[in-house]
C-alpha positions, -999 to 999 in steps of 0.1 A, spaced: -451 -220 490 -452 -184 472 -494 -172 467 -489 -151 435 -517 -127 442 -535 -99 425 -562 -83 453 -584 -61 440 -607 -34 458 -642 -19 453 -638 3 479 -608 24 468 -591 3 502 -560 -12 486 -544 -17 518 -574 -32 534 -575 -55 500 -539 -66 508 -551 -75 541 -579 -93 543 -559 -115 512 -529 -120 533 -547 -128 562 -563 -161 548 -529 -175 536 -508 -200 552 -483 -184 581 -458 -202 567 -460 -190 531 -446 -163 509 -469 -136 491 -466 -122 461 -485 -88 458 -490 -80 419 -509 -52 402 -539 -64 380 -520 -50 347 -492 -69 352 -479 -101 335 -448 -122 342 -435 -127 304 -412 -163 307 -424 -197 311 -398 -206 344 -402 -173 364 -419 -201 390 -383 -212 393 -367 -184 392 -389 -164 419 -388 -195 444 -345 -194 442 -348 -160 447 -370 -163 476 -349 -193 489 -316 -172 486 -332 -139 506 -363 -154 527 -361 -123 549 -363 -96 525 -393 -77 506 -381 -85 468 -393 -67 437 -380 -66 400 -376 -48 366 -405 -39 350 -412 -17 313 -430 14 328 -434 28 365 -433 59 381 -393 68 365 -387 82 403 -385 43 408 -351 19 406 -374 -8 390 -378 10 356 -355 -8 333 -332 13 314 -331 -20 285 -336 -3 244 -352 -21 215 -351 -20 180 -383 -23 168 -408 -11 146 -435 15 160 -470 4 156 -479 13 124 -447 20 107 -420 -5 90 -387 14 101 -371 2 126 -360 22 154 -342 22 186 -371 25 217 -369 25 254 -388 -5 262 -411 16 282 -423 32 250 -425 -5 232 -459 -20 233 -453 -48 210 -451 -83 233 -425 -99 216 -398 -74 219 -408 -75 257 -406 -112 260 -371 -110 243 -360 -82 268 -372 -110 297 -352 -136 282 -322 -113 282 -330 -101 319 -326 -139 331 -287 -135 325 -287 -115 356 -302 -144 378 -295 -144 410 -284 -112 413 -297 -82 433 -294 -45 439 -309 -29 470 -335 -7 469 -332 26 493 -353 49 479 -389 54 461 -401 18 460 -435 7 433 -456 -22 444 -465 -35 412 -446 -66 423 -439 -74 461 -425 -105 474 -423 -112 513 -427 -135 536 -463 -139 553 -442 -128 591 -431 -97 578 -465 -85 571 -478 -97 604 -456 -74 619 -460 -48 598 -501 -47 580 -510 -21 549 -524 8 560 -561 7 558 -558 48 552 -544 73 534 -508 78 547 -504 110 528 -515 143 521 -526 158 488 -533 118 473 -572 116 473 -593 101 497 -590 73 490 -568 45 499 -550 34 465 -523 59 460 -494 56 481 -500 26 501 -469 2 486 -448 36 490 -455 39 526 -457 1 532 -417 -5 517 -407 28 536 -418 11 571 -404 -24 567 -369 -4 550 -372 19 584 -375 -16 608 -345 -31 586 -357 -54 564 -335 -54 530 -359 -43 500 -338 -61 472 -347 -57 430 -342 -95 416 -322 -83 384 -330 -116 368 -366 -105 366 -388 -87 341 -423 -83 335 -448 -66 322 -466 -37 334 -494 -15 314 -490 15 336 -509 41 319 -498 28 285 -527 45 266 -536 73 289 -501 85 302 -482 89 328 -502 113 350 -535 99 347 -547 85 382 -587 85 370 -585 43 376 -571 52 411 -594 78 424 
């Protein structure tokens, strides 16, 4: 069984959130750890996410998303003709500037001719979508503090960094499923740098 799960905190405790959600599920299961703004964009990814999960049970997977932190290997690179909102000309985008759903639900449908492939991961890892087995995290928790200097006081920033960069450190394989795209809002509206929702 995968638990496709989106925890949520009130305190600014993200890896306390992922915790105390983990820690109710099944110690058999898989757990998949998704941001609130983001949204899996084909009908079968069920399918697709449980072959993947069947093919690498031991390792933390992720997968291509529209717009992340560009330090990470999960931004895809994919273009778009499409029309900017408010505009009839088309023009050639980075999907990470598209906002219209359609052209992302036809970049999805192009993304599954990569199934079941992989790349690994080995450097700045974002958790807007984690995938692991329920034993990895019993051996290794979220931090329920901030791991790092100079990102708030609170416990939101940073937490899926540090998390992938201990599990990668113990050697467990953090692999992107290239058959995989969704959708992430990502500071579509307020940019890039904007952390207000985090802090």
């Amino acid at each position: 069984m995968i638990y496709d799960i989106i925890p949520y905190s009130l305190e600014k405790n993200l890896g306390k959130a992922y915790n105390d959600a983990i820690a109710g599920l099944p110690d058999d299961c898989h757990v998949c750890l998704r941001d609130g703004d983001t949204m899996w964009l084909t009908p079968d990814y069920g399918v697709h996410l449980a072959e993947y999960v069947r093919l690498h049970p031991d390792a933390v997977l992720t997968c291509w998303t529209n717009r992340i932190n560009e330090k990470a290997e999960q931004q895809s690179k994919a273009g778009v003709i499409t029309a900017p909102f408010g505009t009839s000309a088309p023009i050639q985008m980075p999907v990470r500037d598209v906002a219209n759903m359609v052209d992302h639900l036809r970049v999805a449908d192009v993304t599954k001719n990569g199934l079941y492939n992989t790349t690994p991961l080995n450097g700045f890892v974002s958790g807007f979508c984690l995938v692991f087995p329920k034993s990895l995290w019993v051996k290794h928790p979220f931090p329920e503090k901030q791991m790092y200097e100079g990102r708030g006081p609170n416990n939101m920033l940073g937490v899926d960094n540090w998390w992938t960069n201990q599990v990668r450190a113990a050697g467990v394989q953090i692999l992107r499923m290239d058959g995989i795209y969704i959708w992430h809002t990502y500071r579509l509206l307020t940019g890039d740098q904007d952390k207000t929702h985090l802090v």
